[in-house]
C-alpha positions as CSV (number, residue, x, y, z in Angstrom):
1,X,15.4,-105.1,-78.8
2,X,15.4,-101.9,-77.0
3,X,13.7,-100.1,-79.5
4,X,11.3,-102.9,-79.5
5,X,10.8,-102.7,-75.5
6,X,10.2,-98.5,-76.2
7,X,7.9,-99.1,-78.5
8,X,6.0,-101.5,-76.3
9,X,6.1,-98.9,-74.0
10,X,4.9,-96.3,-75.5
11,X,1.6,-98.5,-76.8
12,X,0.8,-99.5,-73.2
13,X,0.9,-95.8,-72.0
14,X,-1.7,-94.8,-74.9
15,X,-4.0,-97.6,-74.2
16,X,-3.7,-96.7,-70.3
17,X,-4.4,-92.8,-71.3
18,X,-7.8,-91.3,-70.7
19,X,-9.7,-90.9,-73.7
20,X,-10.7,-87.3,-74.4
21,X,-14.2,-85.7,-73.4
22,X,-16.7,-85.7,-76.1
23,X,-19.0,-83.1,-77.3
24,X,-22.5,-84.9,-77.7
25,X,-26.2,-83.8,-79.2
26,X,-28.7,-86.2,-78.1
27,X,-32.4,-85.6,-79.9
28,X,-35.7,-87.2,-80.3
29,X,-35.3,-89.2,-76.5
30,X,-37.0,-89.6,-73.1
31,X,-34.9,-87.5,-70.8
32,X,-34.7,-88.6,-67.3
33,X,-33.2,-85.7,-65.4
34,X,-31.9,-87.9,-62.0
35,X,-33.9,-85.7,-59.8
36,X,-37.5,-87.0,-58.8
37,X,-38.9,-85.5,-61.4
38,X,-40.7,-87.6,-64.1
39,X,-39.5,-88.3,-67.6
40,X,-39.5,-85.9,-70.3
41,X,-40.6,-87.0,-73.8
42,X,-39.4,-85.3,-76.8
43,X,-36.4,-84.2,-75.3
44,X,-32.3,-83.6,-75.4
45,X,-29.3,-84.1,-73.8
46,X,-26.0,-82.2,-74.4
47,X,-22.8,-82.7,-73.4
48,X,-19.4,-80.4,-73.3
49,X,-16.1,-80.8,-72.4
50,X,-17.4,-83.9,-70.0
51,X,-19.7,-81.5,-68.8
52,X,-23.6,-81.7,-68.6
53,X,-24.6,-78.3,-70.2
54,X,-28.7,-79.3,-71.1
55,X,-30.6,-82.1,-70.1
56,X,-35.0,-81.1,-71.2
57,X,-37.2,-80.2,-73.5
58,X,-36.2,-79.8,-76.8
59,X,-37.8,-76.5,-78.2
60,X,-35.1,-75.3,-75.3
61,X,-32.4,-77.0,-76.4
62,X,-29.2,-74.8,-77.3
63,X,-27.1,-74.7,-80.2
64,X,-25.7,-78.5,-80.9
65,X,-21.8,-78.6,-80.4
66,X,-19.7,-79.7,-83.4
67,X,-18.8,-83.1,-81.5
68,X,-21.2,-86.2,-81.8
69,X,-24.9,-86.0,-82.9
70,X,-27.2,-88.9,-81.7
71,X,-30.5,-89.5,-82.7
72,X,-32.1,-91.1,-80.1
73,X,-35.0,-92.6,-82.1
74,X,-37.5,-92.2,-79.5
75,X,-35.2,-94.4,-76.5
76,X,-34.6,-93.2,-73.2
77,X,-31.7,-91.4,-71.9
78,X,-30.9,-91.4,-68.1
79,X,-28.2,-90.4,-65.9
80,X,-25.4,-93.2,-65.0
81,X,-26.5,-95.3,-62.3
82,X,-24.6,-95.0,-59.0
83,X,-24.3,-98.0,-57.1
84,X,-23.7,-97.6,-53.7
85,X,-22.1,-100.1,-51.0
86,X,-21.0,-102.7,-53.7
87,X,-17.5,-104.4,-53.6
88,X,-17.1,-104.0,-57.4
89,X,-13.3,-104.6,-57.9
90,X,-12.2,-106.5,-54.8
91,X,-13.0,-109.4,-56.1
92,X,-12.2,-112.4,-58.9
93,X,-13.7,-115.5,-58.1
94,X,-15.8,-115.7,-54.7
95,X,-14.8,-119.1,-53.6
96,X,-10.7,-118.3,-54.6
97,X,-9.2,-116.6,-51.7
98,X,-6.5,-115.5,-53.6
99,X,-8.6,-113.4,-55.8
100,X,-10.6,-112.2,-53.0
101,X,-9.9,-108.8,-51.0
102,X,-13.2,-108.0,-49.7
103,X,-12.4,-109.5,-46.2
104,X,-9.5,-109.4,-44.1
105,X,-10.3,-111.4,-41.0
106,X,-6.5,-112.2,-40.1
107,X,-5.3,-108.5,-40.4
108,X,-4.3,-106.7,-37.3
109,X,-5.7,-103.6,-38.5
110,X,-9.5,-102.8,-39.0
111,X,-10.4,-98.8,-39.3
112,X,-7.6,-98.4,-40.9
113,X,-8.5,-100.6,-43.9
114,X,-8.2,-98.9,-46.8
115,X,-10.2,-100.4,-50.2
116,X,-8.7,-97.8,-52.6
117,X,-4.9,-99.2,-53.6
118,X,-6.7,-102.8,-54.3
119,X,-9.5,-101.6,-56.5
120,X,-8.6,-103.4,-60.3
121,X,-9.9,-101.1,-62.7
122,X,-9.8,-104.5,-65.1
123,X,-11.9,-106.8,-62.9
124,X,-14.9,-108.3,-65.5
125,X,-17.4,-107.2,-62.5
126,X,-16.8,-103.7,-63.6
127,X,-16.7,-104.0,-66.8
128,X,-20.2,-105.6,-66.5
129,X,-21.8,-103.9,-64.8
130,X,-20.9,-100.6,-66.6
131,X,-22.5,-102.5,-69.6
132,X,-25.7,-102.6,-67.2
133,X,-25.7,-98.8,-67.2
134,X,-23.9,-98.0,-63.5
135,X,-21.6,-95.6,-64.2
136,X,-20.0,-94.8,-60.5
137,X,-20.2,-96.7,-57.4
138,X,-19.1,-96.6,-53.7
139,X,-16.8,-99.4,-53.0
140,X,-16.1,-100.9,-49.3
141,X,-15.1,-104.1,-47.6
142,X,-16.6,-106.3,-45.2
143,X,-16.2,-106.0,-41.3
144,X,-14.6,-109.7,-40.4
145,X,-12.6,-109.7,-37.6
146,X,-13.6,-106.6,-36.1
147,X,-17.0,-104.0,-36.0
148,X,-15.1,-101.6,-38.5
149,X,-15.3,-103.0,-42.0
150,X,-12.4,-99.9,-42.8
151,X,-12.5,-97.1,-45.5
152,X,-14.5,-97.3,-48.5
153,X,-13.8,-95.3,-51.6
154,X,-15.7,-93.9,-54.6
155,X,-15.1,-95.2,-58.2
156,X,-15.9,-94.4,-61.7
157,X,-16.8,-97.2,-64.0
158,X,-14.3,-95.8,-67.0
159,X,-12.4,-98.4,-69.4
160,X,-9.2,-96.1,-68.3
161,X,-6.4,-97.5,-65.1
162,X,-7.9,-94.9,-62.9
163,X,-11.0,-96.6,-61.1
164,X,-10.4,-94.2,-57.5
165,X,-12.1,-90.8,-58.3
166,X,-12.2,-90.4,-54.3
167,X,-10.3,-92.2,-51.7
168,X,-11.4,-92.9,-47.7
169,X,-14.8,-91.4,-48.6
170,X,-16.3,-93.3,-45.7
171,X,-16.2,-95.0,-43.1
172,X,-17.9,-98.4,-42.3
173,X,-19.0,-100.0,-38.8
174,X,-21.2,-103.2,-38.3
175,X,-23.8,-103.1,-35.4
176,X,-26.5,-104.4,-34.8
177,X,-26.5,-108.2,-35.0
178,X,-23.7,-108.5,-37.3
179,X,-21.9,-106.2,-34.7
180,X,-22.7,-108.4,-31.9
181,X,-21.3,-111.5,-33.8
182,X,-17.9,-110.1,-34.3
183,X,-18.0,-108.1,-30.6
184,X,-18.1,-111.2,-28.6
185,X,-21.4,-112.4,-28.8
186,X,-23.3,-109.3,-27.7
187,X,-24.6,-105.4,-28.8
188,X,-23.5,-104.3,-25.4
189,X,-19.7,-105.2,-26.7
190,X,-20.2,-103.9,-29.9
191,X,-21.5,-100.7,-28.6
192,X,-19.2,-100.3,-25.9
193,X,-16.3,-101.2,-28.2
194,X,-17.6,-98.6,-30.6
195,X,-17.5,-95.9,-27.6
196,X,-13.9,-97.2,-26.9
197,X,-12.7,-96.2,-30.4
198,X,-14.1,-93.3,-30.5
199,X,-12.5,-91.9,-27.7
200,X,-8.8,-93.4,-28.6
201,X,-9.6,-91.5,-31.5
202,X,-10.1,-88.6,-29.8
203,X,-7.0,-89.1,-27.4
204,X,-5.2,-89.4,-30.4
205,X,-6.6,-86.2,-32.3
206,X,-5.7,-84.1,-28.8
207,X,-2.1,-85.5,-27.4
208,X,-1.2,-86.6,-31.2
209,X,-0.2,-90.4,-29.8
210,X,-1.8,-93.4,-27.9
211,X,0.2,-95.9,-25.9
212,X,-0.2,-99.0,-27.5
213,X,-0.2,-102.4,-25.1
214,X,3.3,-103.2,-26.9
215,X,4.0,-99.6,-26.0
216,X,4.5,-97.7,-29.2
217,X,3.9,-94.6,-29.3
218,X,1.8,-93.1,-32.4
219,X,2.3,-90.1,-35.2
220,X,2.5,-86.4,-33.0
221,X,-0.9,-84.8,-35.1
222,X,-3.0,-81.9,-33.4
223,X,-5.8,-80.8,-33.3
224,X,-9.2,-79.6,-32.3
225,X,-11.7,-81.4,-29.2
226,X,-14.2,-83.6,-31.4
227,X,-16.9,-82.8,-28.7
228,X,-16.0,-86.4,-26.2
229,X,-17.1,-85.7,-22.4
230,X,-13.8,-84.5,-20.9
231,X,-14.5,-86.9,-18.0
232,X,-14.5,-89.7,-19.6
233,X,-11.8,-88.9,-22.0
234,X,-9.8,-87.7,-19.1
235,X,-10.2,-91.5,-17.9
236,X,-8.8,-92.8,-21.6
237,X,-5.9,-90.7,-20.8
238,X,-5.3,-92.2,-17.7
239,X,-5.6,-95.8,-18.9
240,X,-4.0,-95.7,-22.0
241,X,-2.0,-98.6,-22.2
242,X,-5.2,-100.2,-22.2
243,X,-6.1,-99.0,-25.6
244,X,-7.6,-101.6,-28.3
245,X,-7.0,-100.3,-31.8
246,X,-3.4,-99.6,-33.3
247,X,-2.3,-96.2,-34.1
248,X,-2.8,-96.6,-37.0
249,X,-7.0,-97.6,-37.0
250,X,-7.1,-94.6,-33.9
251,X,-5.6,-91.9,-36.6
252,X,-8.2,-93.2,-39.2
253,X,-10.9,-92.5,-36.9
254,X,-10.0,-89.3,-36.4
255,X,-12.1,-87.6,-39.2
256,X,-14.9,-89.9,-38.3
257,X,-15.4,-88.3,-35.2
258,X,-14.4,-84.4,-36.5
259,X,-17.2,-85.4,-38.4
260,X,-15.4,-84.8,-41.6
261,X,-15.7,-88.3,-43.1
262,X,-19.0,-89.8,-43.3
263,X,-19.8,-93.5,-41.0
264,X,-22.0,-95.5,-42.6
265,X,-23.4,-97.7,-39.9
266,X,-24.7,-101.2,-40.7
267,X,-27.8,-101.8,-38.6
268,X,-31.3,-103.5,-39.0
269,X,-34.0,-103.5,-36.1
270,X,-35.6,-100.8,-34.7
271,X,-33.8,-100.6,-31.5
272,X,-30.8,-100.8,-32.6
273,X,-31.2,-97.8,-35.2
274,X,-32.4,-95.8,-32.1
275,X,-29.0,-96.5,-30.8
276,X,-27.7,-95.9,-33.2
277,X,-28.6,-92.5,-33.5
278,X,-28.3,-91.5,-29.6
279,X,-24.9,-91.5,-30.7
280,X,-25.1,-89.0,-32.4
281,X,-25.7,-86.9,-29.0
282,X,-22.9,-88.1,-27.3
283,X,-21.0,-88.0,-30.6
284,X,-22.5,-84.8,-32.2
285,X,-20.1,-84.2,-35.0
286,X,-20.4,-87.6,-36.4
287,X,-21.6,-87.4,-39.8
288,X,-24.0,-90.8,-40.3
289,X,-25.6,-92.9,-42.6
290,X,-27.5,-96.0,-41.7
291,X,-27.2,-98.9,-43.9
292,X,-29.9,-102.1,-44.1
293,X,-32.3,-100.5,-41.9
294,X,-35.0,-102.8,-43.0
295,X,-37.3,-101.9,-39.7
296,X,-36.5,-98.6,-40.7
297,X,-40.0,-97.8,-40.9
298,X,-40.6,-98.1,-37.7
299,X,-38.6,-95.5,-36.7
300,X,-38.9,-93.5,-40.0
301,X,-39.7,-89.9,-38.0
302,X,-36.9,-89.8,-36.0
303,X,-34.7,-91.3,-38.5
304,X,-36.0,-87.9,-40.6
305,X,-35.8,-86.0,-37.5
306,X,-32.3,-86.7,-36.9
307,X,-31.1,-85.9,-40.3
308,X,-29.5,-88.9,-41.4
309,X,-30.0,-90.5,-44.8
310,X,-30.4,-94.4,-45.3
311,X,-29.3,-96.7,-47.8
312,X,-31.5,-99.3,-47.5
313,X,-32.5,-102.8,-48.9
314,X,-34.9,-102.8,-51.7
315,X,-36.3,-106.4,-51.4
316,X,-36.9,-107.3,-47.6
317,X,-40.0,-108.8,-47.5
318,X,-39.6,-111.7,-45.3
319,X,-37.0,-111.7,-41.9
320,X,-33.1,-113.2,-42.5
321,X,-33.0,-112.7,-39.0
322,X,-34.3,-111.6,-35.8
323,X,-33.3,-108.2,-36.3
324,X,-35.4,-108.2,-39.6
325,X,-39.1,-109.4,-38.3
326,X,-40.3,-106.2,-39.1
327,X,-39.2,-106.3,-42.6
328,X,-41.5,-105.0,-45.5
329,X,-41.1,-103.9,-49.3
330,X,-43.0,-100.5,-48.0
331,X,-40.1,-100.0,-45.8
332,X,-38.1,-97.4,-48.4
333,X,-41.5,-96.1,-49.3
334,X,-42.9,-94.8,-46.1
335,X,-39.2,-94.0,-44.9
336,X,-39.2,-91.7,-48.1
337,X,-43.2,-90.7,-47.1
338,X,-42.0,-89.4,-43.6
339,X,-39.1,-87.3,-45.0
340,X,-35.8,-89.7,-44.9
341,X,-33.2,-89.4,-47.5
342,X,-33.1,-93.1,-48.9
343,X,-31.2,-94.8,-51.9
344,X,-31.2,-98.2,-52.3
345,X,-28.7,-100.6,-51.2
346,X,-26.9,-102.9,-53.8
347,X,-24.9,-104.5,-51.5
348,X,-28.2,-106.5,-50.2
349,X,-29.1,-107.7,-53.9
350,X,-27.0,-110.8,-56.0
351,X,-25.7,-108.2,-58.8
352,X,-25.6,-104.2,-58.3
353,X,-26.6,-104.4,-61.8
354,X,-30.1,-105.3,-60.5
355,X,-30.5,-101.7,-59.1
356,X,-32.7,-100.8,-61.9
357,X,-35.0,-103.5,-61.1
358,X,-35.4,-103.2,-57.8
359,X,-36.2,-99.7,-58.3
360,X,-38.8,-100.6,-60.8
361,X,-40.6,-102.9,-58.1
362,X,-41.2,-99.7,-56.0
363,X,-43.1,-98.3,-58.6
364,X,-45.1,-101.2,-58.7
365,X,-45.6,-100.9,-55.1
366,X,-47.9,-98.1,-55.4
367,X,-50.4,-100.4,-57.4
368,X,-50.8,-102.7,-54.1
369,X,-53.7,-101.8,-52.0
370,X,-52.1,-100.9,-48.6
371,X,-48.7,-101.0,-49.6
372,X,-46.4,-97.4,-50.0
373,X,-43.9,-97.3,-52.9
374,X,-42.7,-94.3,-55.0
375,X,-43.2,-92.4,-57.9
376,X,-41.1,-92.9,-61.1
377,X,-38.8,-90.0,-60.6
378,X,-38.9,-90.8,-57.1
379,X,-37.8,-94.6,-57.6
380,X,-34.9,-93.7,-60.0
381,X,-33.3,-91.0,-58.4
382,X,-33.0,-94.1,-54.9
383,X,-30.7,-95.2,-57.8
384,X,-28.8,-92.1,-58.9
385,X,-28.6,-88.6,-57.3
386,X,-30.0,-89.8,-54.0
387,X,-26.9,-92.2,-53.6
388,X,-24.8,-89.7,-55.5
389,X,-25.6,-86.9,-53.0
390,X,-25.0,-89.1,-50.2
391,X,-21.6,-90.3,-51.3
392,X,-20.5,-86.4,-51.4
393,X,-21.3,-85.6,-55.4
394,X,-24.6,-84.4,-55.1
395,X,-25.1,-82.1,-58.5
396,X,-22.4,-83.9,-60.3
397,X,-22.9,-87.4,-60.3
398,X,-26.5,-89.3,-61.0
399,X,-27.9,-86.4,-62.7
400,X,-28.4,-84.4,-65.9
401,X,-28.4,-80.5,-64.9
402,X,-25.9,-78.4,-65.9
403,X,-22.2,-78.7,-64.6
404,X,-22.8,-82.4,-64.2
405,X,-20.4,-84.9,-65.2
406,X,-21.4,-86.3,-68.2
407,X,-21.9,-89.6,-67.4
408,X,-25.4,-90.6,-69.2
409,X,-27.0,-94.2,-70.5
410,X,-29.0,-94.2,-73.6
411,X,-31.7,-97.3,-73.4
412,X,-33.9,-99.2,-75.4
413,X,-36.5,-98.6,-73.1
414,X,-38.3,-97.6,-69.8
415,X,-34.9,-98.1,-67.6
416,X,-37.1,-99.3,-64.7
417,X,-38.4,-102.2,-66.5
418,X,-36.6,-105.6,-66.6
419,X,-36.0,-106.5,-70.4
420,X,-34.6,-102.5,-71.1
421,X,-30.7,-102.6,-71.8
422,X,-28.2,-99.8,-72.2
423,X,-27.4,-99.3,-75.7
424,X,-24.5,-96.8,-75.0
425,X,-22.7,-95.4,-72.2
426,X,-20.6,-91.8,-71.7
427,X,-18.5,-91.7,-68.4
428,X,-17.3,-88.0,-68.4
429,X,-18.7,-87.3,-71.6
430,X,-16.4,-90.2,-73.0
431,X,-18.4,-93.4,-74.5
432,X,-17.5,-96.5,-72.9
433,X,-17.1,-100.0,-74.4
434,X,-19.7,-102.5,-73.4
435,X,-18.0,-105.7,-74.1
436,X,-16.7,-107.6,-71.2
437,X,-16.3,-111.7,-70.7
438,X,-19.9,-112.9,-70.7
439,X,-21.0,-110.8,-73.8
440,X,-18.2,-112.5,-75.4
441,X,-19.0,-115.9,-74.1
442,X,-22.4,-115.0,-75.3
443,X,-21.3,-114.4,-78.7
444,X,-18.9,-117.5,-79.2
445,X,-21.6,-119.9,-78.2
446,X,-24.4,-118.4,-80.3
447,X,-23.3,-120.8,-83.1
448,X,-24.7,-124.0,-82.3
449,X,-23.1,-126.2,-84.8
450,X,-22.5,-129.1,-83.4
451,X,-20.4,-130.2,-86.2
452,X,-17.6,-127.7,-85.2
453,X,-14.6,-128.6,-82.8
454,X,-15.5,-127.4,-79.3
455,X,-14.8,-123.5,-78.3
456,X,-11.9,-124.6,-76.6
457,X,-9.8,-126.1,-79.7
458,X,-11.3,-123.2,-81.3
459,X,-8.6,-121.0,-82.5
């Protein structure tokens, strides 16, 4: 029986291994490099030791390894997909609470939410949509029950145990509307509670504790002045048993306002994105990305004058709400036109695996009399280095150039157009299985006999 139990063992360990990087020659495709740039016909990919090491032309191409050779029969090979703001992993079934860790409305803690630990590597939505071509993805919660949603992380898509390739890689804050909601009812709460954290935080990075109302005292830390005014943090001093977040969401914050983990800030009309980033002068280090922003446009130069990138909705043609009247399907392209870094956002479409789509509908865009889309390159890299370089892997994830990971899609078609599929997918340099519950369901009911037993007493 022991032996048995060891043996069992040892089985589940192999099949929780990593498989190993491949070495992969891919001729006679359309090479999409990730970059803006436009396809590349008659071209070739290779891959070494998980590593991009050519991606163009193929009179260029070097010396093929001794690993896999693929001939691409004229299909289309792209960089993996990255899906950014998604909740891939944190969820089951929707409507089963249970299986459901995307909210936490009833948790005393909110900054200091941390996604990464709860991610199931074996969730069917992953294994899905790496089947749809998205080979990494940024994963968060939702804000419930306060404005900070808590810290988002960075997965692979890989059929191995270990999803998390970067942990708290961000930080997530609804204002706007949604801010107002969960403030009290209005944006001056939201904004004012916003200015409150921030300056526990700070309290917190100088004297290394806050004074909770209970009156714990938090972790000793030090550190460096995050650039607060000293008057006003001088008055958080003072009043600090009047503090609002635990010691715990105040010491999560604390790189948010060093500037050393990025905020992605959940905002939709154009007022509120101007307030959004005038705090950004009284907050100078914070490091900011604007999420939604479908009257972006509006304020598209100082958006691009500040800096700050935007992952924005691909589809907002008509208002949800008041803070959406402005909304238009030119929004990411005249964003992109005035000099904003913009990917687009897959947490405001059904299924992430839709990215492709939606970028494909930009490139339609430019075909409308008075409308403002992009260009093919353009439109695919919203969908894989833009988002990639945002998230913090900009030259290693969502392209092919060298020392990129090798995570590349091989289609049966244009990637931008609806009816193309993957046909194979390589997470560092390893190929993935595409199987997952619905192609099997798919599969089982393709024989319509309606002779046999139903699937269920189907053994």
């Amino acid at each position: 029986m022991k032996r048995a139990l060891t043996m069992a063992a040892s089985l589940l360990a192999l099949a929780a291994a990593p498989a190993a990087a491949q070495d992969i020659a891919i001729t006679d495709v359309t090479v999409v490099t990730g970059d803006g740039s436009e396809p590349i016909e008659n071209g070739s990919v290779v891959v070494r030791g998980g590593k991009v090491v050519y991606a163009g032309h193929a009179e260029n191409m070097p010396a093929v390894p001794a690993g896999i050779s693929v001939d691409g029969g004229g299909r289309w090979v792209t960089p993996g997909l990255f899906a950014t703001m998604t909740n891939l992993g944190l969820w089951d079934v929707g409507a089963v609470r249970e299986s459901n860790d995307i909210r936490a409305g009833g948790s005393p803690f909110s900054a200091a939410l941390d996604v990464a630990p709860v991610v199931n590597p074996a969730s069917q939505h992953i294994l899905i949509h790496r089947a749809a071509g998205i080979t990494r993805a940024a994963v968060a919660g939702a804000a419930s029950g306060s404005i900070f949603a808590g810290q988002g992380a960075i997965i692979d898509l890989g059929s191995d145990a270990q999803a998390v390739t970067r942990p708290r890689a961000f930080q997530v804050v609804e204002l706007g509307e949604g801010g107002a909601r969960l403030a009290g009812g209005s944006r001056a709460s939201a904004q004012a509670l916003f200015r409150n954290a921030l300056l526990e935080a700070g309290e917190f990075e100088r004297n290394g504790t806050i004074t909770s109302p209970g009156g714990g005292r938090g972790i000793t830390r030090q550190g460096d002045d995050i650039g607060i005014d000293s008057r006003m943090a001088r008055t958080a001093r003072d009043r600090a048993s009047d503090v609002l977040l635990t010691r715990f969401d105040a010491a999560a914050l604390v790189p948010v306002a060093r500037g050393e983990q990025p905020l992605y800030v959940m905002v939709e009309r154009a007022a509120d994105i101007r307030s959004a980033l005038a705090l950004k002068q009284e907050f100078p280090r914070l490091d900011m990305v604007l999420v939604g922003a479908s009257e972006g446009w509006l304020v598209a130069s100082e958006i691009a004058a500040a800096g700050v990138p935007v992952i924005a909705d691909g589809l907002d043609d008509l208002p949800q709400g008041f803070d959406q009247l402005a909304s238009t399907q030119s929004n990411i392209g005249r964003m992109v036109k005035a000099g904003v870094k913009v990917a687009i956002n897959a947490a405001a479409m059904e299924n992430p695996r839709n990215l492709n789509q939606y970028a494909g509908n930009l490139v339609a865009l430019t075909r409308i009399p008075g409308a403002d889309g992009l260009s093919w390159g353009q439109a695919f890299a919203a969908i894989s280095s833009v988002p990639a370089a945002i998230s913090g892997m900009g030259g290693k994830a969502g392209v092919l150039a060298p020392g990129a990971m090798g995570d590349l899609v091989i289609w049966d078609g244009d990637p931008l157009e609806v009816g193309s599929m993957p046909v194979k997918v390589f997470i560092d340099g390893v190929e993935q299985p595409l199987d997952n519950h619905q192609s099997r369901l798919k599969e089982r009911y393709r024989d319509l006999d309606e002779s046999d037993l139903p699937k269920a007493y189907d053994w």
